[in-house]
C-alpha positions in Angstrom: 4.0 22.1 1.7 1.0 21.4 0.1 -2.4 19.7 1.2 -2.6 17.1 -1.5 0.2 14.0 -1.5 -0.8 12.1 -4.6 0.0 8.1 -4.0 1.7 6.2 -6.5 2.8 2.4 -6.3 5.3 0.9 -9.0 6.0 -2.3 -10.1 8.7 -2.2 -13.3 7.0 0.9 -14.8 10.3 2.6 -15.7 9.2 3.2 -19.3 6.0 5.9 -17.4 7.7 6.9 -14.1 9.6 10.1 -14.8 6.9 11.5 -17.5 4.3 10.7 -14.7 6.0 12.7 -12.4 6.8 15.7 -14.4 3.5 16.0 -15.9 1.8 16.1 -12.2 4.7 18.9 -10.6 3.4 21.0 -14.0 -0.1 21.1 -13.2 -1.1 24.6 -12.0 -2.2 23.3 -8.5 0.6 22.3 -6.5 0.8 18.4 -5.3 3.4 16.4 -3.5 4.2 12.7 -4.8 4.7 9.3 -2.8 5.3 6.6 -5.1 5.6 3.1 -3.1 8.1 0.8 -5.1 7.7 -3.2 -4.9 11.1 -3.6 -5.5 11.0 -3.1 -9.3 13.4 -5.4 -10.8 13.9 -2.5 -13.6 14.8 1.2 -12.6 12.1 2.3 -12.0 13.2 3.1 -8.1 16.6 5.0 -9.4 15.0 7.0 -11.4 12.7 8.4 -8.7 16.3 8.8 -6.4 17.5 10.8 -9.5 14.5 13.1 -9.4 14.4 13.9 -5.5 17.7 15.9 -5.8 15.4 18.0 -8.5 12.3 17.8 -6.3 13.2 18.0 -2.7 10.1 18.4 0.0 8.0 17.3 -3.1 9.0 14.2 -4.3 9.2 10.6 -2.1 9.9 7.0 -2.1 8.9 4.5 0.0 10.6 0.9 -0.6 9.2 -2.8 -0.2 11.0 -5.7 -0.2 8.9 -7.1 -2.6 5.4 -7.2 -4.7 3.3 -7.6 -1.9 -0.2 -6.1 -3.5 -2.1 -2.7 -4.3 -4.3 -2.4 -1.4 -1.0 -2.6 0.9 0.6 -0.3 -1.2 -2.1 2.3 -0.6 -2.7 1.1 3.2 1.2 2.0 3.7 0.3 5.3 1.5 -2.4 6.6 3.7 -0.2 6.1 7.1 2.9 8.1 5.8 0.3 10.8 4.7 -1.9 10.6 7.8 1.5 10.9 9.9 2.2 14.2 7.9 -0.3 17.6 7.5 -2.2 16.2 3.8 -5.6 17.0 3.7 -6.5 15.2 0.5 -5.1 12.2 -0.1 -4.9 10.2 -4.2 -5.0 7.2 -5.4 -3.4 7.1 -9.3 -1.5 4.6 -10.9 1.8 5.5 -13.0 0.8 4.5 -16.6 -1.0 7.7 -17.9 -4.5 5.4 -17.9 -5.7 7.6 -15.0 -5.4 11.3 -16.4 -3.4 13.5 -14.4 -5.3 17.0 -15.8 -7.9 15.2 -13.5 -6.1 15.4 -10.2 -7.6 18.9 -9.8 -11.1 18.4 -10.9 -10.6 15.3 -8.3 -9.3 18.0 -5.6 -11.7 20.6 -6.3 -14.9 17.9 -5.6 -13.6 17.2 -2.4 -12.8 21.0 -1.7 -16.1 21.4 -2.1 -18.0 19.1 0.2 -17.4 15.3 -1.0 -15.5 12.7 1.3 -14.3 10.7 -1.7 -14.2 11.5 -5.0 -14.1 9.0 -7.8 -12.5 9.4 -11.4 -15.5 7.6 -13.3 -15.4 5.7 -16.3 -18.8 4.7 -15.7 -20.6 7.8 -14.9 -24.5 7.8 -15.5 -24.4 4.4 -17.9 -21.5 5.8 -20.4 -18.7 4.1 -21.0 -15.4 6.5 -21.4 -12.7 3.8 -21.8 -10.0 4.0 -24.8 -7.8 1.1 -26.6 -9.2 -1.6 -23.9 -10.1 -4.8 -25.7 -13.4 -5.0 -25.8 -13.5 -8.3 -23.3 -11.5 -5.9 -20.4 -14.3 -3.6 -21.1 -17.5 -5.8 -20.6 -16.1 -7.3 -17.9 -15.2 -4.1 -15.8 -18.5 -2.4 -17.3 -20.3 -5.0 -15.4 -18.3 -5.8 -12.4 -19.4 -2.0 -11.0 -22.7 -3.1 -12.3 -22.5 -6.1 -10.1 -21.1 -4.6 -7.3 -24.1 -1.8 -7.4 -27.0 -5.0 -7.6 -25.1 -7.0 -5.0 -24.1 -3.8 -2.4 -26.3 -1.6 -2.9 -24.3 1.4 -3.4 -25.0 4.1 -5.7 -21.2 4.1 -7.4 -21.3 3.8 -11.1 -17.0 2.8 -11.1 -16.5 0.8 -8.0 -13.9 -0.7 -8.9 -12.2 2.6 -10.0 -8.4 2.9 -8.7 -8.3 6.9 -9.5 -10.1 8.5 -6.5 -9.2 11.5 -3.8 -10.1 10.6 -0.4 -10.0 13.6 2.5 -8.2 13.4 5.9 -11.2 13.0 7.9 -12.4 10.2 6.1 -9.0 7.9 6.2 -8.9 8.7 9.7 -11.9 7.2 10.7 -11.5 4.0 8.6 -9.3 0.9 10.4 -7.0 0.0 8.3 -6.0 -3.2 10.1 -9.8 -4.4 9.3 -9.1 -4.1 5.5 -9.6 -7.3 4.2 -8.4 -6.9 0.2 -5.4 -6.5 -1.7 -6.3 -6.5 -5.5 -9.4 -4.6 -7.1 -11.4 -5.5 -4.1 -9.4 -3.2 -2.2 -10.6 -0.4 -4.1 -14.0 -1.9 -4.0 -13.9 -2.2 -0.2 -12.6 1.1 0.4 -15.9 2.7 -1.2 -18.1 0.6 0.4 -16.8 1.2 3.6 -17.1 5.1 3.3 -20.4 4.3 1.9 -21.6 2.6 4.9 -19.8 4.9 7.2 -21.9 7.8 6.0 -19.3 10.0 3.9 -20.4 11.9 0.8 -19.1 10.1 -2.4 -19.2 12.2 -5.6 -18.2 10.8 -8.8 -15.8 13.1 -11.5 -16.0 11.7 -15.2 -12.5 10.9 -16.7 -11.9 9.3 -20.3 -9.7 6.2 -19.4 -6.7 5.3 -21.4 -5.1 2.0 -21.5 -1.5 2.1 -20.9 1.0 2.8 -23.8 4.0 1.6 -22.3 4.9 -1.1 -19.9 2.7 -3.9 -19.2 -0.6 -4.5 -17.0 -0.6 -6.1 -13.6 -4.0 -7.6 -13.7 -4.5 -10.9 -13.3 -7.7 -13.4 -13.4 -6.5 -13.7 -9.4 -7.4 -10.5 -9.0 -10.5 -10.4 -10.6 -11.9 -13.5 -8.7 -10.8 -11.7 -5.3 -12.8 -9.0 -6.2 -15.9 -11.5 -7.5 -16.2 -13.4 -4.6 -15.2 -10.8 -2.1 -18.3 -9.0 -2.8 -20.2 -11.4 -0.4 -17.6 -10.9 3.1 -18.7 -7.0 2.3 -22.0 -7.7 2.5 -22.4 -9.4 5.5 -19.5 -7.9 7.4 -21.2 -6.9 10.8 -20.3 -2.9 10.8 -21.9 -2.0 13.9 -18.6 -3.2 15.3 -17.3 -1.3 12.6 
């Protein structure tokens, strides 16, 4: 078995599921898949049963009874791979937008000293983000900027959703305390490594808006993450 389990939910993405898949068992470095299913109303779930008989010991699905949010999707990720021997632990979502070549260069920070390591659209005030209209842009260009002023933490992507986090590090965050379901979560996650005192490195990626399939934002989401900003900042973590 491997050290890396990368973490995939799905909701309806039956158009990306089985490219995604292939394309990450084809990279030279070896990695396991979890994808958590929100009971897709397409087939997106029967065509991850089909490709278990092909990928046996690599390939798994977890099932939910229905679309109950990203950040639990990940939460219920972490457990299964915390309850297993994975080492390094992905977040990537199943529409090609996060680029799976990146997986290693993701793996490889964290081999080599970080805690978490972020794909970055961001990195150093550049903007590597392709066929996004240009509102999605501004306003996730300036949400991490946001975050940064309002935080305090040096992350150029906070709101990224294509990270690596390493064992230790899950295992010393409480889930149960994690507030977030939407892009906060991702937000909340970082800051709370941040605060913890882990090593965050960030990897530029060039971003590319889905092809197929349709997104799952939503201005709910966005305003979870907006105003969640402020229970993050004030959040006593000495009880932590």
């Amino acid at each position: 078995m491997t050290d890396c389990l990368v973490i995939i939910p799905t909701y309806k993405e039956q158009e990306n599921i089985e490219n995604i898949i292939r394309y990450v068992f084809n990279l030279e470095k070896e990695f396991d898949i979890l994808i958590i299913d929100d009971n897709s109303p397409d087939d997106t779930a029967k065509i991850v049963k089909r490709l278990i008989e092909e990928f046996p010991n690599r390939l798994y699905l977890e099932e939910r009874k229905g679309k109950l949010g990203l950040g639990t999707a990940y939460l219920h990720g972490f457990r299964w791979a915390l309850e297993r021997d994975y080492e390094y632990i992905f977040e990537m979502d199943a529409d090609f937008s996060h680029p799976p070549k990146s997986l290693i260069d993701l793996y490889n920070t964290c081999k080599q000293g970080a805690d978490l390591s972020i794909g970055s659209r961001y990195l150093d005030g550049k903007i590597s983000v392709v066929n996004w209209p240009i509102g999605r842009v501004i306003m996730s260009y300036y949400a991490s900027v946001y975050v940064r002023k309002m935080l305090g933490m040096k992350v150029c992507d906070a709101t990224a959703g294509f990270v690596c986090y390493t064992r230790k590090l899950l295992e010393r965050i409480d889930f149960d305390k994690v507030q977030f379901v939407g892009y906060a979560f991702q937000i909340e996650m970082k800051y709370t490594a941040w605060k913890l005192g882990y090593k965050i490195k960030e990897v530029p990626i060039i971003f590319t808006d889905r092809v197929l399939g349709q997104s799952k934002m939503s201005m709910k989401i966005f305003k979870e993450a907006f105003f969640g900003i402020f229970s993050l900042k004030f959040r006593n973590w000495k009880k932590y």
